[in-house]
N, C-alpha and C positions, 0 to 999 in steps of 0.2 A: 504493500500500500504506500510506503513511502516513494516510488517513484511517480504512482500515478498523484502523490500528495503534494509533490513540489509544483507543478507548473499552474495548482489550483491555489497554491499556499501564496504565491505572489500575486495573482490575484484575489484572494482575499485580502490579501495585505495592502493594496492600493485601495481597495472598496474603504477599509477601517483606517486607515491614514486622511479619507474627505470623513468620515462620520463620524471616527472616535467611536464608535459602537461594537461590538465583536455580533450581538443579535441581530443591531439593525443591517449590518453589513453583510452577513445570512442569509439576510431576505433580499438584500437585493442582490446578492450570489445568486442565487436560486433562481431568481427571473430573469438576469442575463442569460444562466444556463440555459434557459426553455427558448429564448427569443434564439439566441446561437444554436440551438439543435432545431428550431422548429423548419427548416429546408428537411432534413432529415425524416423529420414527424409525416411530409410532404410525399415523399419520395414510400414513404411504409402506405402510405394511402393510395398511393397508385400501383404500387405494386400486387396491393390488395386487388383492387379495381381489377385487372390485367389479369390475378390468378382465376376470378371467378369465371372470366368469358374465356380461358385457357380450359378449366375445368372440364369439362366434359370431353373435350379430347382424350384429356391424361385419363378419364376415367375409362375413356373408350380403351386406348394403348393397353393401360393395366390390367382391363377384363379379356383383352387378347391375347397376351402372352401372360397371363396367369400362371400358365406352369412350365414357364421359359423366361427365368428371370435374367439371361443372359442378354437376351432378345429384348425384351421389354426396358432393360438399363439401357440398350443400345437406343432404342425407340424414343424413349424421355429424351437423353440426352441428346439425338437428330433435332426433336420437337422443339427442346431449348434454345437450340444452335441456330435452330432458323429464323426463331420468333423473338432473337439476341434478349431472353430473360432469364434470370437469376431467383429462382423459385427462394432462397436464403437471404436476399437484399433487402425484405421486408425486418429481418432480425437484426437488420444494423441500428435501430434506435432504441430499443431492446437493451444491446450489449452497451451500446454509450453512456443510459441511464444507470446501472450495476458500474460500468469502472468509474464514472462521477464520483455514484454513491460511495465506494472504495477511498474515492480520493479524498472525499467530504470528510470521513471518520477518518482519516491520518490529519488532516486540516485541524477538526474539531480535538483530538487527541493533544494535538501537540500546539497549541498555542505559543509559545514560548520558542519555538524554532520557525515556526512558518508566518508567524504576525512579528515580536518583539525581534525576530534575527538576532537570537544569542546564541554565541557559540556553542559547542557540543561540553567543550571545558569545564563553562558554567555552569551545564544544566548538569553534568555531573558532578560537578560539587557540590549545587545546590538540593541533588540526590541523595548524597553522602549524608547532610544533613537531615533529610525525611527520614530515612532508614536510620541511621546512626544515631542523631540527639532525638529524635522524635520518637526512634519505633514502630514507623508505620510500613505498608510492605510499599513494594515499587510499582504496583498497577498504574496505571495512567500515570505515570509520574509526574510530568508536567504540570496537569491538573492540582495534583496533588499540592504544586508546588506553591500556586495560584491560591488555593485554598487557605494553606497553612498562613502565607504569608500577608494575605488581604483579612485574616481569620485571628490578627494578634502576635504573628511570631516574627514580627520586621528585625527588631532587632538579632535574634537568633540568626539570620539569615544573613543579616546587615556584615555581620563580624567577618565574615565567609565570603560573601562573593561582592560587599565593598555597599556602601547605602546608595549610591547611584541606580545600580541594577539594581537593587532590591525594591526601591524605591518607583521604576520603569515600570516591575511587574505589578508591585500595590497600585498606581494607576491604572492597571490593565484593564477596562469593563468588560468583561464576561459575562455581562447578564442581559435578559431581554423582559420585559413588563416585570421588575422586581427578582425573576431568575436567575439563579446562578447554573448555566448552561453544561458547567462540568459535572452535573450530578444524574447517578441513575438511576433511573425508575425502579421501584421495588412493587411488590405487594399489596404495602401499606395503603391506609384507606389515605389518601391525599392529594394537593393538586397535580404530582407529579406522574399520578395513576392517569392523569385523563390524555396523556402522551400516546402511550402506547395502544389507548383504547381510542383513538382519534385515527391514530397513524393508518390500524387496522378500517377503520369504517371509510377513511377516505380514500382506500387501496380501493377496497372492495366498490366504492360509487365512481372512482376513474377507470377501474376495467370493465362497469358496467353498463355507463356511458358510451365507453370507448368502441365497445362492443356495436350497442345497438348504432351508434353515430357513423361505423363503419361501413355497416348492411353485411356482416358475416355472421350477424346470428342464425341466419339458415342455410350457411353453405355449410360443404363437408368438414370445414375443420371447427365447427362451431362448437362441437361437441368437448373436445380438447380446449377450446376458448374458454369454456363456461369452465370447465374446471380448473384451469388460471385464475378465473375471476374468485376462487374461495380458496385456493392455494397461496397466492400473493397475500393476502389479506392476514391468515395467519402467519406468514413468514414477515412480516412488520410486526406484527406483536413481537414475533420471537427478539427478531435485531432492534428494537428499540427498548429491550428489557435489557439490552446486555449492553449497551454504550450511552454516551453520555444524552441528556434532553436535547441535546445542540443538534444531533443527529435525528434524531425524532423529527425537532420541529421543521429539519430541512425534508423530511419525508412527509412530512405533512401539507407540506404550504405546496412541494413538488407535487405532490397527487389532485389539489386542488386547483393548480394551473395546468395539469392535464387534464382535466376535467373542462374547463373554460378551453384551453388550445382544441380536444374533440368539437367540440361546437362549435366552436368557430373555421376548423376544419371544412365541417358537414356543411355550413352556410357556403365558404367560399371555395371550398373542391369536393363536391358533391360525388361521391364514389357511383351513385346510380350513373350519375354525371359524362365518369372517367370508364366507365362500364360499357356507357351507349357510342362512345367516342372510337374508342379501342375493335367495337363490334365491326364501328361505322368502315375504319381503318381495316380491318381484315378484310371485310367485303370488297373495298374499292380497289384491295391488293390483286385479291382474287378475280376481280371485273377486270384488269388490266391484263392481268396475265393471259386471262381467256382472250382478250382482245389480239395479244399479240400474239398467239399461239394460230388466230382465227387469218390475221393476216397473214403469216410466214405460210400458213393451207395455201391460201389463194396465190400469193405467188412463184411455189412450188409446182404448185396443182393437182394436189392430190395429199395424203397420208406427211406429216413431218417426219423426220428420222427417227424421235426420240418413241413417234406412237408408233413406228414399224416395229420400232425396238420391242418396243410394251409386250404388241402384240405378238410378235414369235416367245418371248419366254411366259405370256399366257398359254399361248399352241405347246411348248414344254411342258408346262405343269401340267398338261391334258393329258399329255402321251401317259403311255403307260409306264412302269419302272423296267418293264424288258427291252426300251431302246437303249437304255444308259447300263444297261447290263452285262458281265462280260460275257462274251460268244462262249454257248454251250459248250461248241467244242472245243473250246482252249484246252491246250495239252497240258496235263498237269494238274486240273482243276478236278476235284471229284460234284459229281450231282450234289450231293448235298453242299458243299462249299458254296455252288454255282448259284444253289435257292437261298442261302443264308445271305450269300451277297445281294441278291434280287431284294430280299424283304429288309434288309439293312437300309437298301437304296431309296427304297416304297418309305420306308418310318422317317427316314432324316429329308424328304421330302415334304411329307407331310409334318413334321414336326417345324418344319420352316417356312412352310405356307399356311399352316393354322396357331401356329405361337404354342404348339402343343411342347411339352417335355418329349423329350430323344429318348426312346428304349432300349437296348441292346438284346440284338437277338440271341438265344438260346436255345439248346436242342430240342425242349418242349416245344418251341415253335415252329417247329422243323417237321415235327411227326404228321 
C-alpha cells in the first residue's frame, strides 16, 4: 500500500496545505477522485451498452460448440477480434476504485509521513517513545503518535524529537465535525458505530442504483450483479471495522457520489441510448458490406471468388467421408484399419462442422 500511498499522499498534502483541515481535505480528495475517474465510469457504461447487443451472438457461439471448448475459445476470440472489444474493459473502474481505496488507508494511516513530510528518523524515534516511555504496542503508529501527543504528552515527546516537530504534529487537525479521524470503530453503542453501519447501507444503494441506472438488471450477468450488490455491502462493514473512521468516511461520501455520478450517467449516456447506436452501427456495417459484395457480383458477372470458395467446401462437407479416405487397396492397410480411418475421418468432421466434442475410435466401434 505504500506505493500506491505516495502519489495520493502528495496530493492530499496540497489539498491540506489550502485548508488546514486533514477531514475537510478528505472530502475534497474524494471528489477530485470521482471527477478524475469519471471518463473511466464512461467508458464501463458503454462497454456495458456494446456487451448487451454482443450478447446473443456469444450466447449463440457458446451453445454451438458447447462441447468443443477449443473451438468455441477460438470462436469468442474471432468474434472479439472483429468487433475490436474487450469483454474485461468494463473492470477497469472497478480495479481503480480498490487501488485508490488501498492508497486512501496508507494516506489515512500515516499522516505524519504523507501530510507533515517527516522523516523516517523521526517517526522512529518518536516510536521509541510510544512503545518504550508509554507502553503502548506499535499498530498505527503514527496515529498513535498524533494521539498521545495532541492527548497531553508534548513534553514527553518534546525532549526526543526537539519542540518544533512536536509542536508541527500538536497542530496537526485530524479531525472532521469534532472527530478525531484516527480512531476505530468498535462494537460499542456510539457515534463511531454509525461508520460502518453507513459505509455498508450506502455500498449497498450505489450498487443498486448502479445496477438499475445501467439497464443490466435483466441481462445475463444480472444475476452475479445482484449478488455484488449484498457482497460489497458486507465487505464495508468488514474494512471499516478494522481501520481508522478516516477511511470509513472516504467510503462513504465515495458510495454517495457514485450514486449521484449513476444518475447523472443515465440522464446524459443513456445505455438504452448506447444500445440503439451500436445496433444502428452493426446494421449499417453489414448494409455496406452487402453493398459491396452486390457490386464486385455485377462486375465480375457472376459468383465472387470468396462465394465459389464457400461453396465447394459446402459441396465437401456433403461428400461423404469415403472420398477423403484412404484407397481400400492401399498395400499395407488391413480392413479394419481402413474402416477405423473412414469413421475417425466421419467424427473429426462432424465434430468441426457441429462444434461437437472429437471421439476417438475404438474396437467397439468397429464390430
Amino acid at each position: 500500500m505504500g506505493i500506491l500511498g505516495w502519489p495520493l499522499g502528495w496530493i492530499m498534502w496540497a489539498i491540506y496545505s489550502l485548508v488546514k483541515n486533514y477531514g475537510v481535505a478528505l472530502i475534497l480528495f474524494t471528489v477530485l477522485v470521482k471527477v478524475a475517474t469519471f471518463p473511466l465510469s464512461i467508458k464501463q457504461q458503454k462497454s456495458t451498452a456494446r456487451m448487451s447487443v454482443f450478447q446473443p451472438k456469444i450466447n449463440e457461439i457458446q451453445k454451438k460448440y458447447a462441447n468443443n471448448k477449443q473451438k468455441q475459445q477460438e470462436e469468442m476470440a474471432k468474434f472479439y477480434q472483429e468487433h475490436q472489444f474487450n469483454p474485461m474493459s468494463g473492470c477497469l473502474p472497478l480495479l481503480v476504485t480498490f487501488l485508490v481505496l488501498f492508497g486512501v488507508i496508507d494516506v489515512v494511516y500515516k499522516p505524519l509521513t504523507h501530510i507533515l513530510h517527516l522523516d523516517s528518523e523521526t517517526i522512529a524515534l518518536a516510536s521509541d517513545v510510544v512503545t518504550n516511555t508509554l507502553g503502548q504496542t506499535v499498530r498505527q503508529i503514527e496515529l498513535q503518535i498524533i494521539s498521545a501527543i495532541q492527548g497531553g504528552q508534548f513534553d514527553t515527546f518534546a525532549s526526543v524529537i526537539g519542540t518544533e516537530t512536536t509542536q508541527m504534529i500538536a497542530d496537526f487537525k485530524y479531525s472532521l465535525f469534532g472527530l478525531y479521524l484516527g480512531q476505530t470503530p468498535t462494537l460499542a453503542f456510539n457515534v463511531l458505530l454509525l461508520v460502518p453501519i453507513l459505509s455498508g447501507l450506502t455500498s449497498f444503494l450505489s450498487g443498486y442504483v448502479s445496477m438499475k441506472m445501467s439497464g443490466t438488471a435483466q441481462s445475463q450477468g444480472a444475476g452475479m450483479m445482484k449478488g455484488m450488490i449484498y457482497m460489497m455491502p458486507l465487505m464495508s462493514v468488514w474494512i471499516t471495522f478494522s481501520v481508522p473512521i478516516g477511511v470509513g468516511l472516504y467510503w462513504i461520501l465515495s458510495n454517495l457520489l457514485a450514486m449521484l455520478q449513476s444518475i447523472l450517467m443515465n440522464k446524459l449516456y443513456s445505455p438504452a441510448k448506447y444500445k440503439a447506436e451500436y445496433e444502428a452501427a452493426l446494421e449499417a456495417e453489414k448494409e455496406k458490406k452487402r453493398l459491396e459484395r452486390e457490386k464486385r457480383r455485377k462486375a465480375s458477372g457472376g459468383k465472387l471468388k470468396e462465394e465459389e470458395s464457400k461453396d465447394e467446401e459446402d459441396e465437401e462437407e456433403e461428400k461423404t467421408p469415403k472420398k477423403t479416405a484412404l484407397p481400400i487397396d492401399e498395400e499395407g492397410i488391413s480392413e479394419k484399419e481402413r474402416n477405423r480411418r473412414r469413421l475417425a475421418e466421419a467424427r473429426r468432421r462432424d465434430a468441426e462442422k457441429y462444434g461437437e466434442e472429437y471421439i476417438e475410435v475404438n474396437d467397439n466401434d468397429l464390430r
